[in-house]
DSSP file (Angstrom, degrees, kcal/mol; ACC not computed):
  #  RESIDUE AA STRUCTURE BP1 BP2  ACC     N-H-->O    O-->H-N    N-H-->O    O-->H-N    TCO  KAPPA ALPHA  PHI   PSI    X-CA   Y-CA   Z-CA
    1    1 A X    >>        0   0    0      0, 0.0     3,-1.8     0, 0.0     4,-1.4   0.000 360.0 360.0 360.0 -51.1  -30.2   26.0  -24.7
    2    2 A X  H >>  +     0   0    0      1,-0.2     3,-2.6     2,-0.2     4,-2.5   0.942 360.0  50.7 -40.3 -61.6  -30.9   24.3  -21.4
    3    3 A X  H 3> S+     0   0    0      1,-0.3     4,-0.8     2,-0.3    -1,-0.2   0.503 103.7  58.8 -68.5 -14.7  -30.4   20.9  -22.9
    4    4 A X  H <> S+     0   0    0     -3,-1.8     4,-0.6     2,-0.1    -1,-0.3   0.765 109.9  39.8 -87.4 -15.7  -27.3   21.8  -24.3
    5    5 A X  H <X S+     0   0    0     -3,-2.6     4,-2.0    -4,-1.4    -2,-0.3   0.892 111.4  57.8 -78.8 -42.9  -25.7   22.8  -20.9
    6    6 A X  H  X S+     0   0    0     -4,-2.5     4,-1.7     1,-0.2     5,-0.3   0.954 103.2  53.2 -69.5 -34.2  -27.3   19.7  -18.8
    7    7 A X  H  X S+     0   0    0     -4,-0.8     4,-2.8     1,-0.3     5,-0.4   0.959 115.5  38.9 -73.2 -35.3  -25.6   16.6  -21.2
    8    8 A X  H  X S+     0   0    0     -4,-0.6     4,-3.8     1,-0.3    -1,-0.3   0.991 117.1  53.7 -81.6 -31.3  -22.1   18.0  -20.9
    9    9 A X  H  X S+     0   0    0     -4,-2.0     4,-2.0     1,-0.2    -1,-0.3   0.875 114.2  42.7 -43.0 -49.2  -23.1   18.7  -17.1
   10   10 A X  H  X S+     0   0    0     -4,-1.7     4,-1.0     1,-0.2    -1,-0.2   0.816 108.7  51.9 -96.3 -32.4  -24.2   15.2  -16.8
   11   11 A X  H >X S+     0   0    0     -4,-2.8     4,-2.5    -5,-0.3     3,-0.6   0.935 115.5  51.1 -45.6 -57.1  -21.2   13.4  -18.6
   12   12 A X  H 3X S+     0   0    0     -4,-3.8     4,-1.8    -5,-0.4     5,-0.3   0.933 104.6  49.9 -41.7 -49.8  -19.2   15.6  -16.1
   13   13 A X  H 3X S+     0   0    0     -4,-2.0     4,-2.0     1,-0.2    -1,-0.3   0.777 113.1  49.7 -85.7 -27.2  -21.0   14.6  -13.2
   14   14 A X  H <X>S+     0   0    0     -4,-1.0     4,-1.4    -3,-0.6     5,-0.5   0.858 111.1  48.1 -75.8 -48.3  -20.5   10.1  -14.4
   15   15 A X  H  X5S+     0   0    0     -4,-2.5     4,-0.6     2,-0.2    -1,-0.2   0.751 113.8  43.7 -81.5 -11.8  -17.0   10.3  -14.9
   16   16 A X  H  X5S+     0   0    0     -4,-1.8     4,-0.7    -5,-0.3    -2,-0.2   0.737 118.4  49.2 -63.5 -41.7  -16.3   12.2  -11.5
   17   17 A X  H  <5S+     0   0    0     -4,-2.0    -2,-0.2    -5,-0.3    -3,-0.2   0.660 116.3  36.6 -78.0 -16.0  -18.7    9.8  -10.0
   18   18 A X  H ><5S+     0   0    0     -4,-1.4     3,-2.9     2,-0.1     4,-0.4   0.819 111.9  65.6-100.0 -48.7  -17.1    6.7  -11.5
   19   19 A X  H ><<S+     0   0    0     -4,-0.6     3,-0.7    -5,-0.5    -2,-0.2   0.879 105.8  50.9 -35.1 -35.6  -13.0    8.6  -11.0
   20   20 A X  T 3< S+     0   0    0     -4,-0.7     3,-0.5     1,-0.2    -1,-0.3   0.554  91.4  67.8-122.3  13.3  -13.7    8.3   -7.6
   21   21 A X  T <  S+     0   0    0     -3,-2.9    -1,-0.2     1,-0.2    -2,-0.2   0.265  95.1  66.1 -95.1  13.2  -14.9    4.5   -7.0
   22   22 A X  S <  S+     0   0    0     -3,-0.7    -1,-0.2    -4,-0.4    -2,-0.1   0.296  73.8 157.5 -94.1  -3.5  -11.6    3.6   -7.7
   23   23 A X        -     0   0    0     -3,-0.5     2,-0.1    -4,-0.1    -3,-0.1   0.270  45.7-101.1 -41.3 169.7  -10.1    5.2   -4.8
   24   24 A X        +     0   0    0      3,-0.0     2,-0.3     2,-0.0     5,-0.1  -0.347  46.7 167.5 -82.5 150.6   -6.7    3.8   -3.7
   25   25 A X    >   -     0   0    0      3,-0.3     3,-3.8     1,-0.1    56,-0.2  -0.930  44.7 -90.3-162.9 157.8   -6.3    1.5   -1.0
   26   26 A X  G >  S+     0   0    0     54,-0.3     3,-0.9     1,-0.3    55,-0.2   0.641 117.8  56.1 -19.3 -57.1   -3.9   -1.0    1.0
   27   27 A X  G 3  S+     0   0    0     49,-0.3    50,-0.3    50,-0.2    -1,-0.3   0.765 119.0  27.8 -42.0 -37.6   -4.9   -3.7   -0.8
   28   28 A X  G <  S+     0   0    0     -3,-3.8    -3,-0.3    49,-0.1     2,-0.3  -0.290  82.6 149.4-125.3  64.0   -4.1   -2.4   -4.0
   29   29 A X    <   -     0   0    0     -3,-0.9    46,-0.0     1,-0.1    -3,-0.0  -0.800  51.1-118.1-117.1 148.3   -1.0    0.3   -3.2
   30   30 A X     >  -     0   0    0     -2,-0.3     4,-1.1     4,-0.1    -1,-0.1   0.403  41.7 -92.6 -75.1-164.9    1.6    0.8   -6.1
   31   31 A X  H  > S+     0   0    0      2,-0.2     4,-1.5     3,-0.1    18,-0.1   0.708 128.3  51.1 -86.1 -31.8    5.3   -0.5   -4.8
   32   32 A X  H  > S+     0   0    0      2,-0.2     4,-3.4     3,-0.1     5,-0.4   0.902 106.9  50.9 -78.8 -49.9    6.4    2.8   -3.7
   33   33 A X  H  > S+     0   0    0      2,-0.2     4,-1.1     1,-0.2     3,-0.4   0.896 111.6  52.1 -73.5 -37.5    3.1    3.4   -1.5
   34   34 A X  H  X S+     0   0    0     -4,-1.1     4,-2.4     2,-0.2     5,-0.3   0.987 111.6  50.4 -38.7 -68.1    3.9   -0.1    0.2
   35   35 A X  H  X S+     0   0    0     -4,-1.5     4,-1.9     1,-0.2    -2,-0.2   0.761 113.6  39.4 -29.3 -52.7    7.3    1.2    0.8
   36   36 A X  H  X S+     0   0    0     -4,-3.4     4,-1.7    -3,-0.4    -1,-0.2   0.819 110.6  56.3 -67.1 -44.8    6.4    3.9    2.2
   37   37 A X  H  X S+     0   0    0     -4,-1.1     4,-2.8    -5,-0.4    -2,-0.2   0.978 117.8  36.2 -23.1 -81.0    3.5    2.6    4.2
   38   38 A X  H  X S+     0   0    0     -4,-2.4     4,-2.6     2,-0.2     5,-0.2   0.970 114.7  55.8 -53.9 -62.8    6.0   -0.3    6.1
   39   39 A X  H  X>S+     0   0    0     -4,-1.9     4,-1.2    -5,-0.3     5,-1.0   0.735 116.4  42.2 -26.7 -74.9    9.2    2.4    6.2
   40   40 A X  H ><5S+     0   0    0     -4,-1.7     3,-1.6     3,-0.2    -1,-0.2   0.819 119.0  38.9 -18.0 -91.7    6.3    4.6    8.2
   41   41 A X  H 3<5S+     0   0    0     -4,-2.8    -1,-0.2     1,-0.2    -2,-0.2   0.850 125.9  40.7 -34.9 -66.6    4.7    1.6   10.5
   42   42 A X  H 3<5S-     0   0    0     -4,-2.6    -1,-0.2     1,-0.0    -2,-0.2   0.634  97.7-135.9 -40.0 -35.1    8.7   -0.1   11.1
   43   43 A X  T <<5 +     0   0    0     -3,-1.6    21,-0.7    -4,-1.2    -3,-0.2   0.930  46.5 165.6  16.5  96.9   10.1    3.1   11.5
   44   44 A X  B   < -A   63   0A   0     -5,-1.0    19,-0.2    19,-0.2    -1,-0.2  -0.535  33.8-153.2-108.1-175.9   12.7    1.7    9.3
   45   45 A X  S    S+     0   0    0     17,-6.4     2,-0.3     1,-0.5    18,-0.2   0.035  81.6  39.3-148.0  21.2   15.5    4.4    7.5
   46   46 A X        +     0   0    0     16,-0.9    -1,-0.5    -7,-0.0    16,-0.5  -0.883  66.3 178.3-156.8 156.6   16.1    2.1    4.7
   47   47 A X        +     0   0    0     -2,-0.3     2,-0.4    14,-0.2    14,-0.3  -0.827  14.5 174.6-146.0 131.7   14.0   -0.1    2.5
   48   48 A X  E     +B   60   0B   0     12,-3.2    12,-2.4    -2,-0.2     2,-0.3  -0.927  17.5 165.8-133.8 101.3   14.5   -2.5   -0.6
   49   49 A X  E     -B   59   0B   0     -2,-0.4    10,-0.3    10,-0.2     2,-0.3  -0.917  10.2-173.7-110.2 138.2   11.1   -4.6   -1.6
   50   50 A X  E     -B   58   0B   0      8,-0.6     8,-0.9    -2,-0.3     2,-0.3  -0.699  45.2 -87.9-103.6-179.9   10.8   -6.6   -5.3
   51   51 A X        -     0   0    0     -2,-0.3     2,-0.4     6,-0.2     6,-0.3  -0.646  39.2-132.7 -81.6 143.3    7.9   -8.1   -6.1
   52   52 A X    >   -     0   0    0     -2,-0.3     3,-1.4    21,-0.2     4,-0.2  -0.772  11.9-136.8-105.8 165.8    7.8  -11.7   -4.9
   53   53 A X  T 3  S+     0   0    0     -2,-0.4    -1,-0.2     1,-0.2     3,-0.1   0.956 109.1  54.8 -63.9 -39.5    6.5  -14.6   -7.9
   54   54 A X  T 3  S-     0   0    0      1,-0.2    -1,-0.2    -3,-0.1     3,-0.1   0.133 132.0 -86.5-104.2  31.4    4.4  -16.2   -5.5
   55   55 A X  S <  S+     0   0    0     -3,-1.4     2,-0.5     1,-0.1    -1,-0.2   0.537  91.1  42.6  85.1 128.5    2.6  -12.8   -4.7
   56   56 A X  S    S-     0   0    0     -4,-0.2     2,-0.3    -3,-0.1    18,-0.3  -0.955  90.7 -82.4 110.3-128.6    3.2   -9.5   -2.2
   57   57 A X  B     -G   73   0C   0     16,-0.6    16,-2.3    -2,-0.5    -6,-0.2  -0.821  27.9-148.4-170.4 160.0    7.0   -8.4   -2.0
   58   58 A X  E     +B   50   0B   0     -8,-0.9    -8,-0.6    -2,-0.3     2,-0.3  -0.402  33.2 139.6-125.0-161.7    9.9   -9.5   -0.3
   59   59 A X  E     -B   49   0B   0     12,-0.5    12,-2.9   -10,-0.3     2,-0.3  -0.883  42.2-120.4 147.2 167.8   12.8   -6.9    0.8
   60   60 A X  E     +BC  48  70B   0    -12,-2.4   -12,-3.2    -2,-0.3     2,-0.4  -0.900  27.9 177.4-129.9 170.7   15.1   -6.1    3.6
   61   61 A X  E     - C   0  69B   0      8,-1.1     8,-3.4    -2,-0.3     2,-0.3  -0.923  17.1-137.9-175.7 155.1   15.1   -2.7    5.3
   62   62 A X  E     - C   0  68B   0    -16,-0.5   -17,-6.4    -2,-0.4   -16,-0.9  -0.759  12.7-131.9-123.2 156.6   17.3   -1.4    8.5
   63   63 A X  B     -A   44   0A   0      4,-1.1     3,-0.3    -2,-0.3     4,-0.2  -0.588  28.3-108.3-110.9 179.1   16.3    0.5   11.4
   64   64 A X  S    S+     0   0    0    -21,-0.7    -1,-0.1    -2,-0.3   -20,-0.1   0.945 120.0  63.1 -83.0 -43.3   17.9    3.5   12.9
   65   65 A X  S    S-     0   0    0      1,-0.1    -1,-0.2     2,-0.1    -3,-0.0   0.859 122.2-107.5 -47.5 -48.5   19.2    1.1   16.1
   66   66 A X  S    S+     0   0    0      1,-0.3     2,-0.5    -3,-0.3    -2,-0.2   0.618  75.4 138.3 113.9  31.9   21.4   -0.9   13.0
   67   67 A X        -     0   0    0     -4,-0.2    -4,-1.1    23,-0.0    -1,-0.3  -0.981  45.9-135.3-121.3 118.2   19.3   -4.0   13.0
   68   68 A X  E     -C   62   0B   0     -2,-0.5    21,-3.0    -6,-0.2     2,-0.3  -0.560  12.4-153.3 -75.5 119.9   18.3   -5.6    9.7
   69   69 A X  E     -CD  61  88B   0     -8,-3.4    -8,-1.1    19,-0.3     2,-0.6  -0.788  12.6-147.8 -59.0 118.3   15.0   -6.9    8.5
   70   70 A X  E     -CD  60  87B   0     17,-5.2    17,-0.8    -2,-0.3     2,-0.4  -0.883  37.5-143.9 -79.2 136.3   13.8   -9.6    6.0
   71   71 A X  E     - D   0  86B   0    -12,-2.9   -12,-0.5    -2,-0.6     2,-0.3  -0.840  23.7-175.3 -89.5 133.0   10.7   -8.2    4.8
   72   72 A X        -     0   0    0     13,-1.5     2,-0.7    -2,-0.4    13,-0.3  -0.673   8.7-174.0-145.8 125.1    7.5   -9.9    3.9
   73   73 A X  B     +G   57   0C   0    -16,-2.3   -16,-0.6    -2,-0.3     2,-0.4  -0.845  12.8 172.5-116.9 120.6    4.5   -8.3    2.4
   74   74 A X  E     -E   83   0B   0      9,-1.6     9,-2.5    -2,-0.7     2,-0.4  -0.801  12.5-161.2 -83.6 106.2    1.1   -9.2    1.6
   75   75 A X  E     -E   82   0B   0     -2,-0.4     2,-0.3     7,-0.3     7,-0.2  -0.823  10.6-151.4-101.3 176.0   -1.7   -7.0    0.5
   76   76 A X  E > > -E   81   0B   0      5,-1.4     5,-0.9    -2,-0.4     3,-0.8  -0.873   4.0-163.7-140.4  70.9   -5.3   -8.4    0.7
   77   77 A X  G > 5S+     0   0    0    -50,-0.3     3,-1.4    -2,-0.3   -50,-0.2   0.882  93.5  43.8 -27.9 -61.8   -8.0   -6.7   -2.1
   78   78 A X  G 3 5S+     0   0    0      1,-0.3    -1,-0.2     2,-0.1   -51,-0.0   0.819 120.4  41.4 -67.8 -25.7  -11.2   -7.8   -0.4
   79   79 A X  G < 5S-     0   0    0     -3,-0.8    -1,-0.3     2,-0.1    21,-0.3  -0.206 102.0-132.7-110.4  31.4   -9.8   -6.6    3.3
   80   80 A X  T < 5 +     0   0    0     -3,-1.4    20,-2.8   -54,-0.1   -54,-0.3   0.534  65.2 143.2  -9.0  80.5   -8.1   -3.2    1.6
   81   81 A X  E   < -EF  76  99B   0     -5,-0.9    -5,-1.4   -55,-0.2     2,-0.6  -0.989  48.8-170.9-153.4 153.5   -5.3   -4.4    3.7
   82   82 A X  E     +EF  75  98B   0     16,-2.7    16,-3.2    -2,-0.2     2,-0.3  -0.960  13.3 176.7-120.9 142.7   -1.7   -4.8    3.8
   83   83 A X  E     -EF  74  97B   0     -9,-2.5    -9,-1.6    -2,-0.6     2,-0.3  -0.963   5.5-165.5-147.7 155.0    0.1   -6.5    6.1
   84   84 A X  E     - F   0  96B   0     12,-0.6    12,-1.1    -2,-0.3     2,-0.4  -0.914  14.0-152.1-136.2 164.9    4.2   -7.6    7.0
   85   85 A X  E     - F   0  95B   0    -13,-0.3   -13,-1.5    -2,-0.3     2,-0.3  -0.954  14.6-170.5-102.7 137.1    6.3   -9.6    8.8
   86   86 A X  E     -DF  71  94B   0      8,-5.5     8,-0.5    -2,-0.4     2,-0.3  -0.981   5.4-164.9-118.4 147.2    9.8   -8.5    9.7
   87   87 A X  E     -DF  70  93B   0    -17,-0.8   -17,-5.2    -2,-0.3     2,-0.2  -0.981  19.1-143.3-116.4 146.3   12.3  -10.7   11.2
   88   88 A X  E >   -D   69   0B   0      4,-1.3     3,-1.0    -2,-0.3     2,-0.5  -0.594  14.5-121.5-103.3 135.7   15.2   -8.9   12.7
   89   89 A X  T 3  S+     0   0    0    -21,-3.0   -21,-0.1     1,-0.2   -20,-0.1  -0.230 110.3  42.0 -80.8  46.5   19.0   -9.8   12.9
   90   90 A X  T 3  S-     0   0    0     -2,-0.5    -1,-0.2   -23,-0.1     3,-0.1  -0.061 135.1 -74.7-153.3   2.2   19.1   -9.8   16.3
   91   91 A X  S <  S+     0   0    0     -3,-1.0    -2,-0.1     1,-0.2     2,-0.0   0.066  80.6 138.9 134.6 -49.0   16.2  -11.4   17.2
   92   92 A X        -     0   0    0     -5,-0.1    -4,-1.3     1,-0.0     2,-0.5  -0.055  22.5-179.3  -0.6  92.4   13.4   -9.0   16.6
   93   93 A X  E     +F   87   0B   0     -6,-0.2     2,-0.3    -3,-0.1    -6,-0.2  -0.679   6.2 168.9-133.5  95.4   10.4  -10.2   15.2
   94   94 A X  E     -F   86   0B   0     -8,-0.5    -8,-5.5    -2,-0.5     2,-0.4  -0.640   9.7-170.9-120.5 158.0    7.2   -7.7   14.4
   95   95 A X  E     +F   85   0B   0     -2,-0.3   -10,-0.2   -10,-0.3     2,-0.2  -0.883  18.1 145.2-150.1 118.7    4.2   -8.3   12.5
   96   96 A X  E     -F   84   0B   0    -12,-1.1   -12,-0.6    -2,-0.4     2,-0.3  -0.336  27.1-152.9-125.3-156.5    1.5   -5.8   11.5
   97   97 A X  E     -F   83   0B   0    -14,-0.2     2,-0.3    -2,-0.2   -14,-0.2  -0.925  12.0-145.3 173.4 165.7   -0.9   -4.8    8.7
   98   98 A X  E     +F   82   0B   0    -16,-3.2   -16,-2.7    -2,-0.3     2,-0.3  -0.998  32.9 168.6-141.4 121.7   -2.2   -1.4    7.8
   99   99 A X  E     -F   81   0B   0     -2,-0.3   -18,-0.2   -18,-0.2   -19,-0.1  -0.964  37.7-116.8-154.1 171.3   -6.3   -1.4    6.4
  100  100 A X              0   0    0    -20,-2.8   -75,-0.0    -2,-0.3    -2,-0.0  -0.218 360.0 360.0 -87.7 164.9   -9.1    0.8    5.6
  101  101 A X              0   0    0     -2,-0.1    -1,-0.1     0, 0.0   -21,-0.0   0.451 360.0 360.0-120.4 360.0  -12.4    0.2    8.0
């Protein structure tokens, strides 16, 4: 009777333990969690990223002042990190990144 409780016990206990070395991180954050991520960082109040061909996304997004971004975003696997450039249509010009330690 023991041995039938410990295998499903122990199956449990491998696929929880393997479910959770996959956690999420900058490097590898969907298109919406980038979005949200920069919106956050910019404090921007609009944003529009695609995927760019040559890797990251590209986008515009506006800020509550009325000043327009070009967007460009990189994540980074090995550095679970994401990072942007904005330049601003007034002159503006910010660069950040958002990682795990």
């Amino acid at each position: 009777m023991f041995s039938r409780l410990l295998l499903p016990f122990c199956m449990f206990t491998v696929v929880f333990a393997i479910s959770g070395c996959g956690k999420n991180h900058p490097g590898i954050y969907t298109q919406p969690e980038v979005e949200a991520q920069v919106r956050k960082s910019l404090e921007l109040t609009e944003i529009q990223i695609n995927a760019d061909p040559s890797g990251g996304y590209t986008g515009t997004g506006k800020a509550a002042s009325g000043e327009s971004y070009k967007l460009k975003i990189t994540q980074n696997v090995a550095k679970k990190e994401l990072s942007w450039k904005a330049e601003g249509d007034r002159g503006d010009l910010r660069e950040g990144e958002y990682h795990f330690e």
